[in-house]
DRENDO-1510 file (C-alpha; in Angstrom, 1 decimal, always signed):
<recs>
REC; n; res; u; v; w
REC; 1; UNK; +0.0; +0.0; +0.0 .
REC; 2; UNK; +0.9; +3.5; -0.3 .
REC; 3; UNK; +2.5; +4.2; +3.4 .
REC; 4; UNK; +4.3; +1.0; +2.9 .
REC; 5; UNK; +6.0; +2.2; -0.1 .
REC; 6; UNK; +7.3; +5.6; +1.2 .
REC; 7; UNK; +8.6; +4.0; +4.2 .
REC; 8; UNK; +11.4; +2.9; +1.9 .
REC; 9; UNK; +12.4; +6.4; +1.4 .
REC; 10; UNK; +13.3; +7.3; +4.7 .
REC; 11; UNK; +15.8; +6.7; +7.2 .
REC; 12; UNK; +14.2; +5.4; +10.4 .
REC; 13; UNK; +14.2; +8.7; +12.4 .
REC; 14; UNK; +12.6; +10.0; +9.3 .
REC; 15; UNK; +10.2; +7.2; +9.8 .
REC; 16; UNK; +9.7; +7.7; +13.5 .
REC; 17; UNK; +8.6; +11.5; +12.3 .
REC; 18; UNK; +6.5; +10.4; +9.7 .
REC; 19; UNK; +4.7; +8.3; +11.9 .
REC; 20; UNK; +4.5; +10.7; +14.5 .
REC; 21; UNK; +2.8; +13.0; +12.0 .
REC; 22; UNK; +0.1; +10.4; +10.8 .
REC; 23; UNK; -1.2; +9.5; +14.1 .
REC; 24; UNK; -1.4; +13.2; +15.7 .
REC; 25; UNK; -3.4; +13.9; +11.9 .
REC; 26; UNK; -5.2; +10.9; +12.6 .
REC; 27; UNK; -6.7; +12.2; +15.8 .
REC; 28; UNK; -6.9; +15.8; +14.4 .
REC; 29; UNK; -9.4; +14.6; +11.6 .
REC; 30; UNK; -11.1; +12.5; +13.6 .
REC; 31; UNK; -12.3; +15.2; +16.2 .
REC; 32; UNK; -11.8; +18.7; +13.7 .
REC; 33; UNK; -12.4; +17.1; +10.4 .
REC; 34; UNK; -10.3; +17.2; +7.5 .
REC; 35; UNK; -11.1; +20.7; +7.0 .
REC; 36; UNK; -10.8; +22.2; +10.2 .
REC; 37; UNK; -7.2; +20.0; +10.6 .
REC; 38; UNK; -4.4; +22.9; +9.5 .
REC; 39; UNK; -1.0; +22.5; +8.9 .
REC; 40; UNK; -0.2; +25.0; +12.3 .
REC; 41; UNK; -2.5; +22.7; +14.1 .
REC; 42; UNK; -0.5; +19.6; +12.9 .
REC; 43; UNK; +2.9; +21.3; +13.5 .
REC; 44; UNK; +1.9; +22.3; +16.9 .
REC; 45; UNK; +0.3; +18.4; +18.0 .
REC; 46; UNK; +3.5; +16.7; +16.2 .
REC; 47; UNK; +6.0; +18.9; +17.3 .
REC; 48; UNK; +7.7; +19.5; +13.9 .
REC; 49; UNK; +8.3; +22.1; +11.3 .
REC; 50; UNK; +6.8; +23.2; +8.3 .
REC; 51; UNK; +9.5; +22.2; +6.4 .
REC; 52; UNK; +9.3; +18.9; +7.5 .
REC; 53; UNK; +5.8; +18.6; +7.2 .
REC; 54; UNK; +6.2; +19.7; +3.5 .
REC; 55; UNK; +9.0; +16.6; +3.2 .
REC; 56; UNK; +6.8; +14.1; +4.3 .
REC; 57; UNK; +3.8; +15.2; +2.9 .
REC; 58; UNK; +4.1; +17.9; +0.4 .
REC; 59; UNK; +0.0; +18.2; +0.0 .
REC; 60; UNK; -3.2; +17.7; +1.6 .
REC; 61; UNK; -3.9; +14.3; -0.4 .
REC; 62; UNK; -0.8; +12.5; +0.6 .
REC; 63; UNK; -1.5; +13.4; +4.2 .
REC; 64; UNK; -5.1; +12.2; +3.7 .
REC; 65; UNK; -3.8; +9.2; +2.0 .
REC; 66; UNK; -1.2; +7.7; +4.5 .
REC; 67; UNK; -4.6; +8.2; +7.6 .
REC; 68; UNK; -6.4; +6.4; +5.6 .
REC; 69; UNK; -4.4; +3.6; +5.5 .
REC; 70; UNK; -3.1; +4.4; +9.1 .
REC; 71; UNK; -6.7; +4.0; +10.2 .
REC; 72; UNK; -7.6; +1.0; +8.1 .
REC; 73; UNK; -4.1; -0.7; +9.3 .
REC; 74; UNK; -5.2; -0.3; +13.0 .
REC; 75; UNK; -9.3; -1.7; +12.0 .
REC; 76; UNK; -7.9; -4.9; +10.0 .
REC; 77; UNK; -5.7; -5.6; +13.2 .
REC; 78; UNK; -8.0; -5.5; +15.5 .
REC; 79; UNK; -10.0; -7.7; +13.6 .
REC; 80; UNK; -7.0; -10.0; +12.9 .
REC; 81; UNK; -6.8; -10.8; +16.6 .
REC; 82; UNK; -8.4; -13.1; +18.7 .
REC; 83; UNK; -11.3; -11.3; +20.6 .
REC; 84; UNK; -14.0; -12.2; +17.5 .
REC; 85; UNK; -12.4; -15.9; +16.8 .
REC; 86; UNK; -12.3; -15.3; +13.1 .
REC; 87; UNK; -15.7; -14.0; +13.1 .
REC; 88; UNK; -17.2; -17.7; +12.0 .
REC; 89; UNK; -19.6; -17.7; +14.6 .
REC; 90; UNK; -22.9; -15.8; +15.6 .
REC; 91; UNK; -21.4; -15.5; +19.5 .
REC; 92; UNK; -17.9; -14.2; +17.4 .
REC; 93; UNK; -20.6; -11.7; +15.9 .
REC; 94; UNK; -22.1; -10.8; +18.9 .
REC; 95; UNK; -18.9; -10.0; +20.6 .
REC; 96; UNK; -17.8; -7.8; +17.1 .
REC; 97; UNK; -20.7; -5.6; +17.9 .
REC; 98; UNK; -20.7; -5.5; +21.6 .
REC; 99; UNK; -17.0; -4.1; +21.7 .
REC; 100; UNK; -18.3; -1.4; +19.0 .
REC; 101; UNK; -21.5; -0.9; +21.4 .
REC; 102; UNK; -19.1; -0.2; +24.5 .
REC; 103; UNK; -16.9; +2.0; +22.1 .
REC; 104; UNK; -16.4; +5.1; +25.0 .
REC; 105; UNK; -16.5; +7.5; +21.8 .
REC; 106; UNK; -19.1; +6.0; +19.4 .
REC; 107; UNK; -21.3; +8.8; +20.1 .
REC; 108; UNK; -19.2; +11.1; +20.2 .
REC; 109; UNK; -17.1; +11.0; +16.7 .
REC; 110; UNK; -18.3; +7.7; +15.4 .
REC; 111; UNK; -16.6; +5.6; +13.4 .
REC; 112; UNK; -12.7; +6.7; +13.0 .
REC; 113; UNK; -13.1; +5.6; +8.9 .
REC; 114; UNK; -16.6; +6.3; +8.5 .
REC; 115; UNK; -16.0; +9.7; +10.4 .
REC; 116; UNK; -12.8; +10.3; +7.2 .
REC; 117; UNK; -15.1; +9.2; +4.7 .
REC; 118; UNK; -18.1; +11.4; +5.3 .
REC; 119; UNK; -15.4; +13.6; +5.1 .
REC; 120; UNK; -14.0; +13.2; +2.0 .
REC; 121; UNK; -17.1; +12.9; +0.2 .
REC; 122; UNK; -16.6; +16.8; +0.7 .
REC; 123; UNK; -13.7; +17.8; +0.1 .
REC; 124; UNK; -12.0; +18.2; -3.3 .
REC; 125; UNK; -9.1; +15.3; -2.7 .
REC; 126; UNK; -8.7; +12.4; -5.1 .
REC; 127; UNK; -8.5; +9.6; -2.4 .
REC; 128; UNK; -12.2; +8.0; -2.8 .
REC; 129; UNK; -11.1; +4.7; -4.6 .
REC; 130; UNK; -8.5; +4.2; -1.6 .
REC; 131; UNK; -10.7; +4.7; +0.9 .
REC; 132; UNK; -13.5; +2.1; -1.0 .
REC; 133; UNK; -10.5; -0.1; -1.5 .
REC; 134; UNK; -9.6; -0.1; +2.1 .
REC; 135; UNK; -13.4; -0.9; +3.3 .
REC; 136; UNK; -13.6; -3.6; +0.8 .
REC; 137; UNK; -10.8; -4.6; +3.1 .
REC; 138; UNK; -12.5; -4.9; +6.4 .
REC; 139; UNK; -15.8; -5.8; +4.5 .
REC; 140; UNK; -13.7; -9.2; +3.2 .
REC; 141; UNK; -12.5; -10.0; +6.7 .
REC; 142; UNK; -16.3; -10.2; +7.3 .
REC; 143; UNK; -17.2; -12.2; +4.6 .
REC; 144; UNK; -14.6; -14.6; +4.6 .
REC; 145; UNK; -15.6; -15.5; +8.1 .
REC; 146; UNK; -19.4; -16.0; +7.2 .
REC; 147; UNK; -17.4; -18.3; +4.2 .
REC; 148; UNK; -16.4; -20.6; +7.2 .
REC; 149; UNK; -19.1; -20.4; +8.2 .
REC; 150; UNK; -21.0; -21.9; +5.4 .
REC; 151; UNK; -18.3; -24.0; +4.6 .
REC; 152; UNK; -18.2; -25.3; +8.4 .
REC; 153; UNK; -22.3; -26.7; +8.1 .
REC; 154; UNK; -23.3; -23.9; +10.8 .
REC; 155; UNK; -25.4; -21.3; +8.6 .
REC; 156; UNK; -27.0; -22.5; +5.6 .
REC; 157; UNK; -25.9; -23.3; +1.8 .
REC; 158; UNK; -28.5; -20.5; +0.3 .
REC; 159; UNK; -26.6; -17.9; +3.1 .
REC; 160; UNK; -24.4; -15.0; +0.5 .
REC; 161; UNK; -21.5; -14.0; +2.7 .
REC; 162; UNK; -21.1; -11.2; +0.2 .
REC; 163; UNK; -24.4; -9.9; +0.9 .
REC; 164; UNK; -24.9; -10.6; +4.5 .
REC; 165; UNK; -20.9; -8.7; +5.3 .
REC; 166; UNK; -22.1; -5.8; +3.2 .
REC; 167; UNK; -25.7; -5.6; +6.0 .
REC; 168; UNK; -23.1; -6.2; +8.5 .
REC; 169; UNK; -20.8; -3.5; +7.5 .
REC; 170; UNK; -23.5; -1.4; +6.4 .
REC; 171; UNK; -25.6; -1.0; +9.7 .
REC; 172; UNK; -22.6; -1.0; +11.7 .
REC; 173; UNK; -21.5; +2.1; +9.4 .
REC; 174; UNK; -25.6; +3.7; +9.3 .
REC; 175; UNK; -25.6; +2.6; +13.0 .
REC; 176; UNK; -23.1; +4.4; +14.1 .
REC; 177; UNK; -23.6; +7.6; +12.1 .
REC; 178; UNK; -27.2; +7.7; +14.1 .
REC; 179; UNK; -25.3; +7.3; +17.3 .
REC; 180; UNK; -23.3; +10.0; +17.0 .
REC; 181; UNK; -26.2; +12.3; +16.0 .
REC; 182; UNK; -28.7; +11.1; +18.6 .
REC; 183; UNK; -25.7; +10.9; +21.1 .
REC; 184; UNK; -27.1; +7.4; +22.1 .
REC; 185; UNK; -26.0; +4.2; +21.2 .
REC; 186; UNK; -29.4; +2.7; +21.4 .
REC; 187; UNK; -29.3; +2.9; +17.4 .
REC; 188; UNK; -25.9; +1.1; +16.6 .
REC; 189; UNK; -27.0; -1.7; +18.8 .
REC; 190; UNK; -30.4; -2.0; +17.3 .
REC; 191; UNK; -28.6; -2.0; +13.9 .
REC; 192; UNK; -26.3; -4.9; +14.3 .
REC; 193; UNK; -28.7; -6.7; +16.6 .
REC; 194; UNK; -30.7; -7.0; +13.6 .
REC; 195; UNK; -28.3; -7.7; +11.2 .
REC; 196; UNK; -26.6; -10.4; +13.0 .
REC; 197; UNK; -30.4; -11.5; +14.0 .
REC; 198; UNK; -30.4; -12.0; +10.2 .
REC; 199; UNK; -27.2; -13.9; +9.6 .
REC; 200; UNK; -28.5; -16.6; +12.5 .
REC; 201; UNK; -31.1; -16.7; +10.9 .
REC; 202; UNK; -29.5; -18.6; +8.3 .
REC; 203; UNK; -28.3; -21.1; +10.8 .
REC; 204; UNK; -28.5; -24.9; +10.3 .
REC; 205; UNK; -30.6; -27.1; +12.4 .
REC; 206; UNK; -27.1; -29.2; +13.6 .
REC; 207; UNK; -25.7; -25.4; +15.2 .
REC; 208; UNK; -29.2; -24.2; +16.8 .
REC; 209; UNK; -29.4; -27.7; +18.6 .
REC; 210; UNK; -25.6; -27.1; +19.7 .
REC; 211; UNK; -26.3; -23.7; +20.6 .
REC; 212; UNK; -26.1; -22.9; +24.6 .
REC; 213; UNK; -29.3; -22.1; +26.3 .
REC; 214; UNK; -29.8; -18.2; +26.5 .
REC; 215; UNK; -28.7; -16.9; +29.7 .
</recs>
């Protein structure tokens, strides 16, 4: 990706400033916007020049660029790990969307790449196909867990793991959005409650009977 390749350009205190830079621009959008995130602003929170900042990231679009992926890096490892178990089963699910619930600034900011993409859609930068590319990313990791699943015997043959990733996605994306407007989280957790209602519904007869009782 693109972060990876300029990496090779620098030495690794150029590196270390780099990534400095990312993450404080990374928070700045997240809370002031693309927009309202200005070069003094960045300076200031990274603690470097302008000079540098022109090195590293001689416009707004590079800058955007490298959070994008930043952000989308931090998502996919998250996911990667073993708090959702692959996300091949519903309780997996259920977990994926009670961490998210629980998120302490959900209502606040929402989503950190929904939040950049809303974003984006206004502002004159040429970053759009990344920025699909990179949900496409975290959509797959989705997907390709509902794919065990199917393959596994515990949802159905007739289930479309491309279809029931992009609900998932999508009402964790719409649910969140609501959130932060209403400042309650009541309409992310009635989003994916649904959704993932959906994907169990899809369940075989063998996983419902092995199922444990509801608590």
């Amino acid at each position: 990706m693109g972060v990876k390749r300029a990496d090779a350009k620098f030495t690794a205190k150029g590196l270390a400033a780099r990534a400095r830079i990312i993450e404080h621009a990374a928070e700045l959008i997240y809370t002031q916007g693309v927009h309202g995130t200005s070069n003094e602003l960045l300076r200031k929170a990274s603690g470097v020049s302008g000079s540098q900042l022109t090195h590293y990231f001689p416009d707004k679009e590079s800058l955007v660029l490298a959070v994008i992926e930043w952000q989308t890096e931090r998502i996919l490892a998250l996911h990667a790990g073993s708090s959702f178990a692959g996300f091949d089963t519903i309780d997996a699910l259920r977990q994926w969307a009670a961490f998210y619930v629980s998120h302490e600034r959900v209502c606040q900011e929402g989503c950190t790449l929904g939040s950049l993409a809303a974003e984006i859609v206004k502002a004159d930068l040429d970053v759009r196909d990344r920025l699909a590319a990179d949900f496409d990313r975290w959509k797959d990791v989705l997907r390709t867990g509902l794919d065990r699943m199917r393959d596994r015997g515990r949802i159905r043959l007739d289930a479309d793991p491309e279809r029931l990733a992009n609900l998932l996605l999508a009402a964790m994306q719409g649910g969140m959005l609501l959130a932060q407007i209403a400042r309650d989280v009541t309409p992310l957790r009635d989003a994916l409650t649904a959704a993932i209602d959906h994907v169990q519904s899809f369940e075989t007869p063998q996983t419902q009977t092995q199922a444990p009782p509801p608590a």
